[in-house]
C-alpha positions as CSV (number, residue, x, y, z in Angstrom):
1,X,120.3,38.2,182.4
2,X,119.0,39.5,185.8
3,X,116.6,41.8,183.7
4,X,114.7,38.7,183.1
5,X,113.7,39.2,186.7
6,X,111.8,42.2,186.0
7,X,109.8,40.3,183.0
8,X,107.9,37.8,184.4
9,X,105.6,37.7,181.0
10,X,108.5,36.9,178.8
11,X,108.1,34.2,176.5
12,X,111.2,33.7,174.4
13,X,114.8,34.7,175.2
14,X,117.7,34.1,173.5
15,X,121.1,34.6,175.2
16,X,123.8,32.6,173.3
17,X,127.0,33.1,173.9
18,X,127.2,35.5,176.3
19,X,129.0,34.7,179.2
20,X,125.9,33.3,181.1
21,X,126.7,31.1,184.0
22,X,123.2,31.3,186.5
23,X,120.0,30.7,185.5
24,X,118.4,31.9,189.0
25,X,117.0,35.1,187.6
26,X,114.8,33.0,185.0
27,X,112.8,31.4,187.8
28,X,109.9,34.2,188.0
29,X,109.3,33.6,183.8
30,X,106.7,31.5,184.3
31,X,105.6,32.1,180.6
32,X,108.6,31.5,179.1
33,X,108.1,28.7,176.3
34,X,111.4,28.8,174.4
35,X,115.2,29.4,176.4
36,X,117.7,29.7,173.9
37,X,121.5,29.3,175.9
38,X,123.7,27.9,173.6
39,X,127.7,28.0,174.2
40,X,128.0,30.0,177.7
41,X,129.7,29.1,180.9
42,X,127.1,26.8,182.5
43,X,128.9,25.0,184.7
44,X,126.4,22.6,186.2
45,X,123.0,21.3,185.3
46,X,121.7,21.8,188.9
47,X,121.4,25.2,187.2
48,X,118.1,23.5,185.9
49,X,116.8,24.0,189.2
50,X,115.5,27.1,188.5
51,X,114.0,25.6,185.2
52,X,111.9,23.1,186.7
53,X,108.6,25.2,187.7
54,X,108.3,27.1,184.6
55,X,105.3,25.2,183.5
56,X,105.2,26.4,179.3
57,X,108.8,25.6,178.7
58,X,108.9,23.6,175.8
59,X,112.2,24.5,173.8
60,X,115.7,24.8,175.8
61,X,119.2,24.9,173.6
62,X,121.7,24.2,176.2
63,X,124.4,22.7,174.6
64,X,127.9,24.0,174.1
65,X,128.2,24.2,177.3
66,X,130.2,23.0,180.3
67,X,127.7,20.9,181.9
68,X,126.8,18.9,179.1
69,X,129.9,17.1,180.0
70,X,131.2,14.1,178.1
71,X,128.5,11.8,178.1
72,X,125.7,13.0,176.0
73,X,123.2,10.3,177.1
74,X,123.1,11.0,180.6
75,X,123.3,14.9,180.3
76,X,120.2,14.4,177.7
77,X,118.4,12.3,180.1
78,X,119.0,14.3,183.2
79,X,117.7,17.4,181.5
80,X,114.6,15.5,180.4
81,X,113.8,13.7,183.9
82,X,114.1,17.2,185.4
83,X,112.0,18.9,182.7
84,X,109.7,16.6,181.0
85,X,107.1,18.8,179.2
86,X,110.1,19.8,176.7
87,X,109.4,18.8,173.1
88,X,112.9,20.0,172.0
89,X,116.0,19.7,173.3
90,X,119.2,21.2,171.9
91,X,116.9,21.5,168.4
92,X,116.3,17.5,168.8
93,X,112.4,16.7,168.8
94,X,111.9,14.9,172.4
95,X,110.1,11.4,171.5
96,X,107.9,9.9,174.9
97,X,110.6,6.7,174.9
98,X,112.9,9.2,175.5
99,X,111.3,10.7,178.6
100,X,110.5,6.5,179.9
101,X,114.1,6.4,179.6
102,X,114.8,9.6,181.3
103,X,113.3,8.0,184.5
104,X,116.2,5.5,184.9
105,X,118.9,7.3,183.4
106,X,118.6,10.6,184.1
107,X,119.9,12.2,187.6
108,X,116.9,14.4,189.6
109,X,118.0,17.6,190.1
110,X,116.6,19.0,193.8
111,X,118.7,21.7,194.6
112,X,120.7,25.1,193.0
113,X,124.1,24.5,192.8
114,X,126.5,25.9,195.1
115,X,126.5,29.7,195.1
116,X,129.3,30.8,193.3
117,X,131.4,34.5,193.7
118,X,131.9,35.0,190.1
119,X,128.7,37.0,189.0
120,X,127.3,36.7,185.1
121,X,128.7,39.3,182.8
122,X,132.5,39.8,181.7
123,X,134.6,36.9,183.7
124,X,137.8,37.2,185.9
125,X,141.1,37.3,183.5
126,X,142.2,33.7,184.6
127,X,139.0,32.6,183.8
128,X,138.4,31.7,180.4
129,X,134.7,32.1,179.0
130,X,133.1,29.4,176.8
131,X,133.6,30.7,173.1
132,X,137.8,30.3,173.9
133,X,137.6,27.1,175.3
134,X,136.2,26.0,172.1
135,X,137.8,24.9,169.1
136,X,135.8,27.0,166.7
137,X,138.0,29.4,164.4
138,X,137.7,33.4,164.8
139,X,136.4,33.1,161.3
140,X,133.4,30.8,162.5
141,X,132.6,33.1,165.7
142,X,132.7,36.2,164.1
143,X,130.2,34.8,161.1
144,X,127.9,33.5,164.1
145,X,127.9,36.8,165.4
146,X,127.4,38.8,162.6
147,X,124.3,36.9,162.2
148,X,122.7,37.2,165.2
149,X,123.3,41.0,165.2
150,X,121.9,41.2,162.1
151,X,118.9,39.5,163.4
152,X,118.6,41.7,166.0
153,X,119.4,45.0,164.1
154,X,116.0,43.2,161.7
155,X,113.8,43.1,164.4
156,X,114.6,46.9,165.8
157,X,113.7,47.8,161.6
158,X,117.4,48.8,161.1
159,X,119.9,47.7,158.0
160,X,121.7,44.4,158.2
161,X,125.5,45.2,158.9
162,X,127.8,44.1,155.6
163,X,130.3,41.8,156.5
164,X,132.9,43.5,155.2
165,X,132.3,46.3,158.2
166,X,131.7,44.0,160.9
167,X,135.0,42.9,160.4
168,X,136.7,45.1,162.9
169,X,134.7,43.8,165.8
170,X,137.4,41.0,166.4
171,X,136.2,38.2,168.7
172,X,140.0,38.9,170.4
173,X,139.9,42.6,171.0
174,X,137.1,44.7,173.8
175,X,135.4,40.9,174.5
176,X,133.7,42.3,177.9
177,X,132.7,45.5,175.9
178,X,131.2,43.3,173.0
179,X,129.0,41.2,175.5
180,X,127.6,44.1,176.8
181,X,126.6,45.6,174.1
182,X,125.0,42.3,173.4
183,X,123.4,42.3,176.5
184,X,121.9,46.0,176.1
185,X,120.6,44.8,172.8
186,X,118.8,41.7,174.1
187,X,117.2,43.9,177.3
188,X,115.9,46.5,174.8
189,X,114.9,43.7,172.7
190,X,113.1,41.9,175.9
191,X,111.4,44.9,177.3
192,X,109.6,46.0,173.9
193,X,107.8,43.3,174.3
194,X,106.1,44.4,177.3
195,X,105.3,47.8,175.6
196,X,102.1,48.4,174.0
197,X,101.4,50.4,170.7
198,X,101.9,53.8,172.0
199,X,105.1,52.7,173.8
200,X,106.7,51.3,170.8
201,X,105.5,54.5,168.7
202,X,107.7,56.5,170.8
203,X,110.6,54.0,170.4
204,X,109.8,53.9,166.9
205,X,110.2,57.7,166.7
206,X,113.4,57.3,168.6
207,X,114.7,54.9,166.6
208,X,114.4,57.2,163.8
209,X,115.9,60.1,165.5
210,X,119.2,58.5,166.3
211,X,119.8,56.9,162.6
212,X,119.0,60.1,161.3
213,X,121.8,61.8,163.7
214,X,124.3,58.2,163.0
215,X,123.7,59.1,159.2
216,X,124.3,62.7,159.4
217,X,127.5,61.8,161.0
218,X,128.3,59.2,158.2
219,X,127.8,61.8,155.4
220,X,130.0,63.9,157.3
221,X,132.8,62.0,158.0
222,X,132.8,61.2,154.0
């Protein structure tokens, strides 16, 4: 996530379940419009903080996450009061009672949490990351992300993945190598959109260089 410091004309980023637990680096984005965060290790939502002078956010999906707490009405109503020109929340339309009511119920947020040691990216081994402290089944993870790679995989031209073969990339086994390669996928993704035509002609053309070399070694190995 820090490379979002480095794209301060980003508009939409999506960074679901990836081990996130800082939002600071988001704070120069001031075009960002959609923040897409669903199921990482957000601890607290004084991590809005860094949300709250992005003036064209409009759609956040924070939920799954540890600072939505127990009581859904109050973490609705905090995120709300703290960022009122939402008009979705957690893919919920926000309604104007809902932002009069975020005024009493929700908490103002006026200050980042307490700087923590553990930095974004793979956690310690005696911490446990979001996607294990859930109840969901393997079976449910490793559809969810078989989907979003194959959403990514679409929007870099490239051939969904079958299901069949994605089935070796266990949600148990090489986690912290998995969420990398996540991560290098949603950078590359991020910075293409800051190339113009002749800089996404030469990733086009090497693109199509490395599938040509992955499907020379497929034939290969056949």
């Amino acid at each position: 996530i820090s490379i979002c410091r480095d794209l301060p004309n980003i508009e939409v980023i999506t960074f679901s379940v990836n081990g996130i637990s800082d939002l600071e680096p988001l704070n120069q984005c001031q075009n960002l419009s959609e923040l897409y965060l669903r199921k990482n290790n957000i601890a607290s939502l004084n991590e809005l903080f860094y949300l709250k002078n992005l003036p064209r956010l409009r759609v956040l999906w924070l939920s799954e996450n540890p600072c939505c707490g127990s009581d859904p009405h109050r973490y609705r109503m905090t995120v709300l009061r703290n960022l009122p020109s939402l008009q979705k929340l957690d893919n919920q339309a926000v309604t104007e009672e809902e932002l009069s009511q975020a005024l009493l119920d929700g908490e103002e947020i006026t200050a980042p949490p307490a700087r923590r040691n553990v930095e974004n990216g793979c956690p310690e081994s005696t911490t446990s990351s979001a996607a294990e402290s859930t109840t969901e089944t393997e079976s449910e993870l490793l559809n969810f992300r078989l989907e979003e790679t194959n959403k990514i995989r679409e929007e870099l031209g490239m051939k969904p993945v079958p299901r069949d073969k994605f089935s070796s990339f266990s949600p148990r086994e090489a986690d912290c190598n998995r969420k990398k390669r996540n991560n290098v996928l949603n950078a590359i993704l991020l910075l293409m959109k800051e190339l113009d035509a002749e800089g996404l002609e030469i990733v086009q053309q090497t693109v199509g260089r490395r599938l040509q070399a992955f499907r020379k070694k497929e034939l290969q190995e056949e």
